[in-house]
Gaussian input, Z-matrix of N, CA and C with variables (Angstrom, degrees):
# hf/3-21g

backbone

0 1
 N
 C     1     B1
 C     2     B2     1     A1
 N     3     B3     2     A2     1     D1
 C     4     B4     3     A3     2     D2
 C     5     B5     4     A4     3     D3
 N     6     B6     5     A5     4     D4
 C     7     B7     6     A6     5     D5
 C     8     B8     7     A7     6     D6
 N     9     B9     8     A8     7     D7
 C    10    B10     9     A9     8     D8
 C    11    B11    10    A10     9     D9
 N    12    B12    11    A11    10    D10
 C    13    B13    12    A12    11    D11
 C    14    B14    13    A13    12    D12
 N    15    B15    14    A14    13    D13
 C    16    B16    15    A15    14    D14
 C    17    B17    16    A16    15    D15
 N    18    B18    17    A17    16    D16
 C    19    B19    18    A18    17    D17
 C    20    B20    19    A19    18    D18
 N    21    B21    20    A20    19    D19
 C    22    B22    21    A21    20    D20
 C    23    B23    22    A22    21    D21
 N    24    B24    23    A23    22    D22
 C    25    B25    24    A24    23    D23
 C    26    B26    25    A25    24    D24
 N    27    B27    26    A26    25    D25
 C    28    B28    27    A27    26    D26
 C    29    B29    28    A28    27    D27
 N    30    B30    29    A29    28    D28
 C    31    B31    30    A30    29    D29
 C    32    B32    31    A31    30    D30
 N    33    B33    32    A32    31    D31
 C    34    B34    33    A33    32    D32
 C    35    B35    34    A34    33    D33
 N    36    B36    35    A35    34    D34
 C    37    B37    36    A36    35    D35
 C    38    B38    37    A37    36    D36
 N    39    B39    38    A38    37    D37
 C    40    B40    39    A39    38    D38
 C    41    B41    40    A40    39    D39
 N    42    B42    41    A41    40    D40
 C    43    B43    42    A42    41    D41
 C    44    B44    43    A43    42    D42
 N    45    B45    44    A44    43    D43
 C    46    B46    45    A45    44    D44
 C    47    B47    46    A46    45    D45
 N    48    B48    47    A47    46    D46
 C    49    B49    48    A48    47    D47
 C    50    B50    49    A49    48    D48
 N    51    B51    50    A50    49    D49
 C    52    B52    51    A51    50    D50
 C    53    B53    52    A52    51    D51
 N    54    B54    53    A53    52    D52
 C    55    B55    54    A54    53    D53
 C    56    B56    55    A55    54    D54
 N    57    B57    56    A56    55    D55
 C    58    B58    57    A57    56    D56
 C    59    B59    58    A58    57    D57
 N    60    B60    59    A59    58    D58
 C    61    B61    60    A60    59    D59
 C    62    B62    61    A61    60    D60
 N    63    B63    62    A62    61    D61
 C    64    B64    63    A63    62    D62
 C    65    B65    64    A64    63    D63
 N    66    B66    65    A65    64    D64
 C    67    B67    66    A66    65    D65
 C    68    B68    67    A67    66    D66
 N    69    B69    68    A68    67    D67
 C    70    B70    69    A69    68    D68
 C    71    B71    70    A70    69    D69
 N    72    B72    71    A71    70    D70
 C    73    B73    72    A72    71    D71
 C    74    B74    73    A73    72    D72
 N    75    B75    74    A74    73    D73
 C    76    B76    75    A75    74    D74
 C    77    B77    76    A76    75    D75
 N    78    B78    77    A77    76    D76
 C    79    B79    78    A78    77    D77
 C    80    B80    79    A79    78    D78
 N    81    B81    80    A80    79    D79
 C    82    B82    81    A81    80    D80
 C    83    B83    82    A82    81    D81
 N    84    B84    83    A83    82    D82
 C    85    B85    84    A84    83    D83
 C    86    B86    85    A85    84    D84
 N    87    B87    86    A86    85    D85
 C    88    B88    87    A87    86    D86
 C    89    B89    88    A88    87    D87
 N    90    B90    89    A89    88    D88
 C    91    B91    90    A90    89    D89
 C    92    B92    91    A91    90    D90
 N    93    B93    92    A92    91    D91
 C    94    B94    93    A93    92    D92
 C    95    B95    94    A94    93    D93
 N    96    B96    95    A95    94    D94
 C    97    B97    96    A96    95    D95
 C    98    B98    97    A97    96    D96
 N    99    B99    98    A98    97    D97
 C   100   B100    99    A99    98    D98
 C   101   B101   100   A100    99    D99
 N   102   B102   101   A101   100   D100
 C   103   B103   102   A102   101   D101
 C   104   B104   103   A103   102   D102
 N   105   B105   104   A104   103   D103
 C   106   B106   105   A105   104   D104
 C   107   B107   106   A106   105   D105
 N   108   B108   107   A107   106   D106
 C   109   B109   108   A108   107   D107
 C   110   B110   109   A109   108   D108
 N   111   B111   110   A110   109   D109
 C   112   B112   111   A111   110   D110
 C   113   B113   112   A112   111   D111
 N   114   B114   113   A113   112   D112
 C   115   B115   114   A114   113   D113
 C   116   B116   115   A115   114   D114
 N   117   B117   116   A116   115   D115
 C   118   B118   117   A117   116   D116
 C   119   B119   118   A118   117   D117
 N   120   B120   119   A119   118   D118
 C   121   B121   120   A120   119   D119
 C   122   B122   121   A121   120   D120
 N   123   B123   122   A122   121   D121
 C   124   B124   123   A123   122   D122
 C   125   B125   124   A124   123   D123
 N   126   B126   125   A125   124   D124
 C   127   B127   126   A126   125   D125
 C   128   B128   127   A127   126   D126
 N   129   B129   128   A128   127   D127
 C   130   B130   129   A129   128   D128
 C   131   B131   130   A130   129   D129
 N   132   B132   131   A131   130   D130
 C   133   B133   132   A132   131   D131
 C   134   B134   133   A133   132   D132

   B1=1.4438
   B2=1.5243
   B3=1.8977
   B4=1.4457
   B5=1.3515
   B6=1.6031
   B7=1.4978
   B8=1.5918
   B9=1.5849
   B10=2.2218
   B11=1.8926
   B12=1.0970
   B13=1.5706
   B14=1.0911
   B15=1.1437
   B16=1.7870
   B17=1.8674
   B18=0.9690
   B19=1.3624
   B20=1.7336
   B21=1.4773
   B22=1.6726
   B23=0.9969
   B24=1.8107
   B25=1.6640
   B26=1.7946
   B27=0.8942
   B28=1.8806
   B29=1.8742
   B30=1.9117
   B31=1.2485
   B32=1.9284
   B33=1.4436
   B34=1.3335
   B35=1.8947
   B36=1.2956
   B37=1.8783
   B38=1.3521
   B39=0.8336
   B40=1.5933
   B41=1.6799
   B42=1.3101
   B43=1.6465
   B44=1.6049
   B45=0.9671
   B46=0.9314
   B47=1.9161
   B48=1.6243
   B49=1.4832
   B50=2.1253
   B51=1.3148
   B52=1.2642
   B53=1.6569
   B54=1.4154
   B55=2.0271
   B56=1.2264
   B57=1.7044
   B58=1.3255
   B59=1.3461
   B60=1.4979
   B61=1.2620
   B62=1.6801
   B63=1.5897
   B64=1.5772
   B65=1.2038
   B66=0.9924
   B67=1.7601
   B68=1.6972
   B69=1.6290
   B70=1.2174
   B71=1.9039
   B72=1.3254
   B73=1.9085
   B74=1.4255
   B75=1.3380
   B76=1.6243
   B77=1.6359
   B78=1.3997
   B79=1.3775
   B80=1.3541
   B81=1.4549
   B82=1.6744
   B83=1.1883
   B84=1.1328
   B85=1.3046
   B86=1.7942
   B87=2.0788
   B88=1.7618
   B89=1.6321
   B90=1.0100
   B91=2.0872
   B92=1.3597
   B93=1.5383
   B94=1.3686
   B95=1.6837
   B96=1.2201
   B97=1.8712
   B98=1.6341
   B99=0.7700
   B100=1.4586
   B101=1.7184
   B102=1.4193
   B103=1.7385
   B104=1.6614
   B105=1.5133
   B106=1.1747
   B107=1.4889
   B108=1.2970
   B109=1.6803
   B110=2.1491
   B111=1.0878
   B112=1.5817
   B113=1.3394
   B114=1.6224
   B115=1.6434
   B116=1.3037
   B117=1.6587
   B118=1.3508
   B119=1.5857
   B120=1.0651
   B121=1.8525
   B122=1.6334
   B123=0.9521
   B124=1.4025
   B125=1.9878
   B126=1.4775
   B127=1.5599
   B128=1.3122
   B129=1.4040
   B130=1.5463
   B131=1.7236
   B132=1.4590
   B133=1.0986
   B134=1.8421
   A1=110.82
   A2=115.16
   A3=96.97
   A4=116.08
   A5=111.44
   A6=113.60
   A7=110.53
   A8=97.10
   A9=104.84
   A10=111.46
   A11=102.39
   A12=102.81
   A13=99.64
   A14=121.75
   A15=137.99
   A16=94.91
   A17=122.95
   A18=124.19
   A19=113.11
   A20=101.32
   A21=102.55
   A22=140.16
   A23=87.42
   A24=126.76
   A25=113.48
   A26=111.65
   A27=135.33
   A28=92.98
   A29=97.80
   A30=137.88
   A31=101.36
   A32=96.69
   A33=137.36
   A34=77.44
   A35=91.52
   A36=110.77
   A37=85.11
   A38=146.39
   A39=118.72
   A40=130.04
   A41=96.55
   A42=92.70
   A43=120.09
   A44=130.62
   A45=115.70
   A46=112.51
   A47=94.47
   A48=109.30
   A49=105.17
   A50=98.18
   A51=91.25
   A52=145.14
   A53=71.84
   A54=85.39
   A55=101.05
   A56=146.61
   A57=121.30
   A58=109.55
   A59=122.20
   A60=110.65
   A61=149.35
   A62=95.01
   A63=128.81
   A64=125.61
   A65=125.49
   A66=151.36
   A67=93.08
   A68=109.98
   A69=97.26
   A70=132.78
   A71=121.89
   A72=94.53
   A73=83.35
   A74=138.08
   A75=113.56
   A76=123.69
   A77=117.48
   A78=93.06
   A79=133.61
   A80=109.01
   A81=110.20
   A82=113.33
   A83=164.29
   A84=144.80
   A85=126.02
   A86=90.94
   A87=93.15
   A88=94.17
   A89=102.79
   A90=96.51
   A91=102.46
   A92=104.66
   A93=91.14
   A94=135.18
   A95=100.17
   A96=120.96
   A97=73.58
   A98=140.46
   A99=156.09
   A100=102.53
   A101=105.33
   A102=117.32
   A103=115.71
   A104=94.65
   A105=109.28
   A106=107.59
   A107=109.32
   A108=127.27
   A109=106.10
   A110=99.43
   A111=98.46
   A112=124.63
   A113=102.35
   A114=111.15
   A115=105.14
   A116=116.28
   A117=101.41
   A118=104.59
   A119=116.83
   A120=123.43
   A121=91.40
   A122=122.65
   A123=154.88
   A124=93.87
   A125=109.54
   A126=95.46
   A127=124.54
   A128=108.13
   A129=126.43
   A130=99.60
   A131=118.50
   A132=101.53
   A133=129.07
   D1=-36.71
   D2=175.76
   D3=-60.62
   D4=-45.56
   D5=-174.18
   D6=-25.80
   D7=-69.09
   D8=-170.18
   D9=-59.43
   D10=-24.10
   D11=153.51
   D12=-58.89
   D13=-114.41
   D14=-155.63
   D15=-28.24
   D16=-63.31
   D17=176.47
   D18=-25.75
   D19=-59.27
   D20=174.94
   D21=-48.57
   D22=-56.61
   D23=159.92
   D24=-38.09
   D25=-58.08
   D26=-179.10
   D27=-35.15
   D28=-76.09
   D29=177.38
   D30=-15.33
   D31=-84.76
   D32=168.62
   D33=-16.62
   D34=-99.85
   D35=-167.77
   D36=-35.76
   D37=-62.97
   D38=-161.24
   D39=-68.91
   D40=-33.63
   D41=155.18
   D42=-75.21
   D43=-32.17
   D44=-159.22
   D45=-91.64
   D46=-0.89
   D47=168.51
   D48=-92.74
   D49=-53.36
   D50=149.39
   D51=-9.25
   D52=-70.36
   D53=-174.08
   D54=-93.98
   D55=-23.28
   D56=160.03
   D57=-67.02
   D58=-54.35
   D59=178.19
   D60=-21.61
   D61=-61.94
   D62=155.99
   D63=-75.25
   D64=8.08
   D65=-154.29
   D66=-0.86
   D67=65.41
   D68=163.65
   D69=-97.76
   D70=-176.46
   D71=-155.85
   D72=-91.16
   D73=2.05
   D74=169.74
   D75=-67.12
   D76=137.90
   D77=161.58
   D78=-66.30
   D79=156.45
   D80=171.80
   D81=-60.59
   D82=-49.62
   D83=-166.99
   D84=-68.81
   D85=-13.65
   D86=177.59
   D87=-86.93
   D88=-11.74
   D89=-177.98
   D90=-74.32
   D91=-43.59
   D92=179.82
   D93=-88.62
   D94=13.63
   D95=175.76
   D96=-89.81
   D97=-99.29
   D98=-170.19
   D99=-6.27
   D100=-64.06
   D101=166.21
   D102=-33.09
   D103=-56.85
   D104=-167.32
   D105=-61.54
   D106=-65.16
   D107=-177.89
   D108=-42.09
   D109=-33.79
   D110=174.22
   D111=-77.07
   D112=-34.78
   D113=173.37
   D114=-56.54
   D115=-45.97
   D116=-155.39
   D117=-100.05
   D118=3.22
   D119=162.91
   D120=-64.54
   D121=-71.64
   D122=-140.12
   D123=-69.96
   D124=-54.08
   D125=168.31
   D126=-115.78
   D127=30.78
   D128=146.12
   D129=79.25
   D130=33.85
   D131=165.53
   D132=-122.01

């Protein structure tokens, strides 16, 4: 259960470095549902 925390959490931080970074108009946390949703397409779970 910590793992899929920290996993989200990670997610989270990555959009939201993302979207200041790139100063794009999405918020960071839909980049990082978005992050998330690819990881787990991506390792089939």
């Amino acid at each position: 259960m910590l793992n899929a925390l920290t996993l989200i959490l990670v997610c989270q931080l990555a959009g939201e470095l993302a979207s200041g970074g790139l100063q794009l108009p999405v918020p960071g946390p839909v980049i990082g549902m978005v992050v998330l949703f690819i990881y787990l397409m991506v390792r089939g779970g």
